[in-house]
N, C-alpha and C positions, 0 to 999 in steps of 0.2 A: 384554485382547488379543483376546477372543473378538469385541466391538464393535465395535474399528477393525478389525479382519478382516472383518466383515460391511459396515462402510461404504466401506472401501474396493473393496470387492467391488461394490457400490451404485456407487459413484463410475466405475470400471470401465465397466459399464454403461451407465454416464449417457455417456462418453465417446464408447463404441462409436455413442452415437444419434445423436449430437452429427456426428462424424464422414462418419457417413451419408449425412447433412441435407449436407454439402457446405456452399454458397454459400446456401443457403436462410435465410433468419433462423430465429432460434431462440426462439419465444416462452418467456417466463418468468416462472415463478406469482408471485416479488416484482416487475413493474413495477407489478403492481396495487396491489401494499401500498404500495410506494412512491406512488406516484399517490396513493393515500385516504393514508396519512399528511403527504404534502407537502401536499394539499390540505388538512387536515384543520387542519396548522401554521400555513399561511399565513392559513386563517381567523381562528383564537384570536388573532392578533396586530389590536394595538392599528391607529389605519390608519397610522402615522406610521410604525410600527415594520416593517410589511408594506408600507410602498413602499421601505422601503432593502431589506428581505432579495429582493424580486422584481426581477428585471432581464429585459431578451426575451435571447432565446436564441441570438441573433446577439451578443449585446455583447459586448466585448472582453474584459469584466472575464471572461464565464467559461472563457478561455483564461490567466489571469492565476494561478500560483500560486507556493507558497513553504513552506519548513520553518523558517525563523527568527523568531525576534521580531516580534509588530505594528512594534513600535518602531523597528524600520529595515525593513520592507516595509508600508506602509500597506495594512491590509483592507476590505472593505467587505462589508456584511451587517449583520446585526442578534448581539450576540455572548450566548452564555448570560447572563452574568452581567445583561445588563440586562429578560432577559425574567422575567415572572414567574412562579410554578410552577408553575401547569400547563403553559404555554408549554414549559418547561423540559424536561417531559416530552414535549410531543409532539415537541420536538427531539429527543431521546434514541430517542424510538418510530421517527422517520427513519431517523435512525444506524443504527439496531437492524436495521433491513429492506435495507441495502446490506453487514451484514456478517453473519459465524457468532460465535453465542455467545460463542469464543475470540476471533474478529477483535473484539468490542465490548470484552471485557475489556479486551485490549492498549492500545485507543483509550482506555478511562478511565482505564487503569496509566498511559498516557503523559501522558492530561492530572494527574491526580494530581503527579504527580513536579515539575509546577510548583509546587505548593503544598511541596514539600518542599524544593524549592531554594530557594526563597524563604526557608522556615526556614535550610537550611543556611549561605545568604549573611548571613542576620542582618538582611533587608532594605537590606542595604545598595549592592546591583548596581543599576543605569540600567535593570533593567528588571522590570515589574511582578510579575513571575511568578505571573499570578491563573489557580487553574485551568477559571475561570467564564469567560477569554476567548479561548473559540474560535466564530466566526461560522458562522450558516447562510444560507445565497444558496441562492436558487431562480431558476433562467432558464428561460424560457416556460412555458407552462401543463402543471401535472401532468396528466396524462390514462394514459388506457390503450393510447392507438391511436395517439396523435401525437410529437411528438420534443422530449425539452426535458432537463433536467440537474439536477443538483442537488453540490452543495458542502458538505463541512463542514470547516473549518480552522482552526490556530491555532500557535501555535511547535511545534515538531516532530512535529505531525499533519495532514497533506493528502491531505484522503481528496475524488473526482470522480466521480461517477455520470452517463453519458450514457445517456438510451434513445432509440430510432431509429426512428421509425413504432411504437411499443410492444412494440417485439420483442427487439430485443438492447438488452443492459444493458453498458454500457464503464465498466469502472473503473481508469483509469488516467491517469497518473499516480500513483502512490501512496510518497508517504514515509512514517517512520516512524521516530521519532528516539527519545533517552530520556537524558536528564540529571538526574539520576546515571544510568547504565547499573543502576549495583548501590545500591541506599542502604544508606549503610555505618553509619546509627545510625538510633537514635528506635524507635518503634510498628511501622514498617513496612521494618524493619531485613532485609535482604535478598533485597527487592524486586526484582526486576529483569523490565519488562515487556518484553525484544525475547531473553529467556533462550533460548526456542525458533530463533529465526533465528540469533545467535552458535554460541550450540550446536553447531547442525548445522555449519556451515562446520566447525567446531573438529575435527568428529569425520568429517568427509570429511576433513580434511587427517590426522590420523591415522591413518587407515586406508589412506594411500597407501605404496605401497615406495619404496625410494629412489630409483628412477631414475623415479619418477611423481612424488614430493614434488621433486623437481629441478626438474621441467618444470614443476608449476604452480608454486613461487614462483619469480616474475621479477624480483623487487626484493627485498634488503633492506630496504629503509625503505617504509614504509607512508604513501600518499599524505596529504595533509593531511585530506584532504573527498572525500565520492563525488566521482567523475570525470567523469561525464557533469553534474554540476549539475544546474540547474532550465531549462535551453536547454528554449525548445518543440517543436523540432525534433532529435533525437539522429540520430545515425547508430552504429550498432555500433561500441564498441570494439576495439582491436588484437588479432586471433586468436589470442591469449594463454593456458597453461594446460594442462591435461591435458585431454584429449579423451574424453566419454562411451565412444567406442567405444573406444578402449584400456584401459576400468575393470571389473575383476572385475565380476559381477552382484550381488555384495554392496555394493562402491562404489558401481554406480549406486543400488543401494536409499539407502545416503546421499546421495548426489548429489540423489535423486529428493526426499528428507525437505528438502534446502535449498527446494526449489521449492516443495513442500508448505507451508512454514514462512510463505511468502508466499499462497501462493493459499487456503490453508484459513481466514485472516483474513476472507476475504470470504464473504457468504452461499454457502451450497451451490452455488444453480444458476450465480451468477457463476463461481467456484470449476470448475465444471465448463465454462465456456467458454474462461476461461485455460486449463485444459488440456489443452483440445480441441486448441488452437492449438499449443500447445507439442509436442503428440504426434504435430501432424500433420507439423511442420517434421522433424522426427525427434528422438528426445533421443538419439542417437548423435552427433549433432552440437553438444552442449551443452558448453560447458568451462567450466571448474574453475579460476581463479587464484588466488593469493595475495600478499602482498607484507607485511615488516615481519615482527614478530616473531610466535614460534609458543605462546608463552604466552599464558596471560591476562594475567597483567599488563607483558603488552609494549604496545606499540603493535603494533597489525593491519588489516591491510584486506583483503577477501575479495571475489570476484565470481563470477555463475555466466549465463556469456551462452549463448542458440543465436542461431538464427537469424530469432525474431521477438522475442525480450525480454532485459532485462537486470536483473540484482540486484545491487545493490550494497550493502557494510557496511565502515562504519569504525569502526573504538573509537582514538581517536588524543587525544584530548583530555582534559584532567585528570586526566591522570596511567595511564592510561587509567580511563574513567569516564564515558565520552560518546558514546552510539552516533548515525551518523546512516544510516539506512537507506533503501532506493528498490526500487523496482519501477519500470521501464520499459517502454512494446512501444514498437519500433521501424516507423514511419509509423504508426500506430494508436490514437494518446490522442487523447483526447477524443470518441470514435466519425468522427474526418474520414474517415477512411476509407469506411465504411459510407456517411455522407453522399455525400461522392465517388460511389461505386457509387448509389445513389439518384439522385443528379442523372442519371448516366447512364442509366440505368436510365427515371428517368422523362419524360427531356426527349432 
């Protein structure tokens, strides 16, 4: 307790500076790691294998993503399973520099779990479920001062790294899915990589009183799939839910743990510019919905929007048994934004 009280106390901190700096860019100690690890990857690769994972940084492909199967969304990059081990590792060394310790784990829980479904299906599903195929793409030249992106992705893992003149670091779009949610047999028998983000929702909704739990579930029946999709362009969903500022100061500290459950995935200093943004929009402005049922083994779906970003989480599938998760900011994936402001800025 005594640790996450000193780092969030840390975090705190990091905000207050953050906030400061205003409109300033924000440099940050991993674009450098990321720079020497992309750099470092793209060398080790074979040349064949290093002109599919490199694309320039204008190309369309790296506005292109997805949470489901190669199999019905064709990828491109060069994918784990065909690199060879050291390669392996320096992909893994990438990963490792765009997330925290806990966001790496999730990332491997989730790729894992294709290896398990693959058991559990008998091999018998249309789809490979290898957990060796997730791609890495690099668009434009890793550096420390210049502006380029980097990709890692594969069925229900899409993870976006934009940096921007070497300063700010954009990571979003981000899904995060997990089939089983829970593995219900084998070695690795109650597994569940997205436990932390379910979680929280579960236990904000329980800690609302009844005329709070009224207002945020809107539905009955719990949507099929997140609801904004994989659109490049979102606009906020319907002002739906219970509202930050109506939530005890114990609520928001769970409200606040759903937000967390997302931003702490990512390395630290990312970590700290999501929620720079989030703190500045105000989190009194943040809600809380629900929809579907309020067990675990109902069907459910959860969301927690403000005013610049969106979470959303479903368990609706198999029975339930299939999470598919997101993170959005609204006008601000991919760094166009910051770009936007740059062109202005410099022309």
């Amino acid at each position: 307790m005594k640790a996450m009280t000193f780092a969030r106390a840390v975090l705190v901190l990091s905000l207050a500076t953050v906030a400061g700096l205003g409109a300033k860019r924000v440099a940050t100690r991993n674009v450098a790691q990321m720079a020497d690890a992309a750099t470092r990857f793209l060398a080790s690769l074979p040349g064949e294998q290093r002109a599919r994972a490199s694309f320039a940084f204008d190309a369309a492909e790296r506005l292109r993503f997805h949470f489901i199967p190669t199999e019905t969304f064709a990828r491109q990059g060069v994918t784990i399973a065909e690199m060879g081990l050291a390669d392996r590792e320096r992909a893994h060394v990438l990963l490792r520099t765009g997330l925290s310790q806990r966001g790496y784990m999730t990332a491997t829980q989730i790729m894992e779990t294709e290896g398990i479904l693959r058991l559990l299906e008998g091999g018998r599903g249309q789809f490979a479920r290898d957990p060796q195929e997730y791609y890495v793409s690099v668009f434009g030249t890793p550096t420390t001062s210049g502006t380029w992106g980097w990709r890692f992705e594969g069925h229900h893992l899409s993870l976006q790294f934009t940096v921007v003149e070497g300063a700010i670091t954009v990571s979003s779009p981000t899904f995060l899915a997990a089939n089983p949610a829970e593995v219900p047999e084998g070695p690795r028998r109650g597994m569940r990589a997205l436990a932390r983000q379910e979680d929280a929702g579960r236990a904000l909704l329980g800690a609302l009183d009844a005329e709070q739990r009224q207002a945020a579930i809107f539905q009955d029946v719990a949507p099929r799939d997140v609801v904004a999709r994989v659109a490049l362009d979102i606009d906020p969903l319907a002002p739906i839910g219970v509202a930050a500022g109506a939530m005890t100061p114990a609520q928001r500290e769970l409200l606040m743990e759903i937000v967390h459950a997302y931003t702490d995935v990512m390395a630290d200093e990312i970590a700290v510019l999501r929620l720079a943004t989030v703190q500045q929009a105000g989190i009194e402005n943040i809600r809380f919905a629900w929809a579907g049922g309020t067990k675990r083994a109902e069907l459910s779906y959860f969301r927690v929007q403000g005013p610049t970003f969106l979470i959303e989480l479903t368990n609706t599938m198999n029975d339930p048994n299939h999470i598919h998760s997101g993170w959005r900011d609204f006008g601000a994936e991919f760094g166009r934004d910051v770009l936007a402001a740059h062109m202005r800025e410099d022309h």
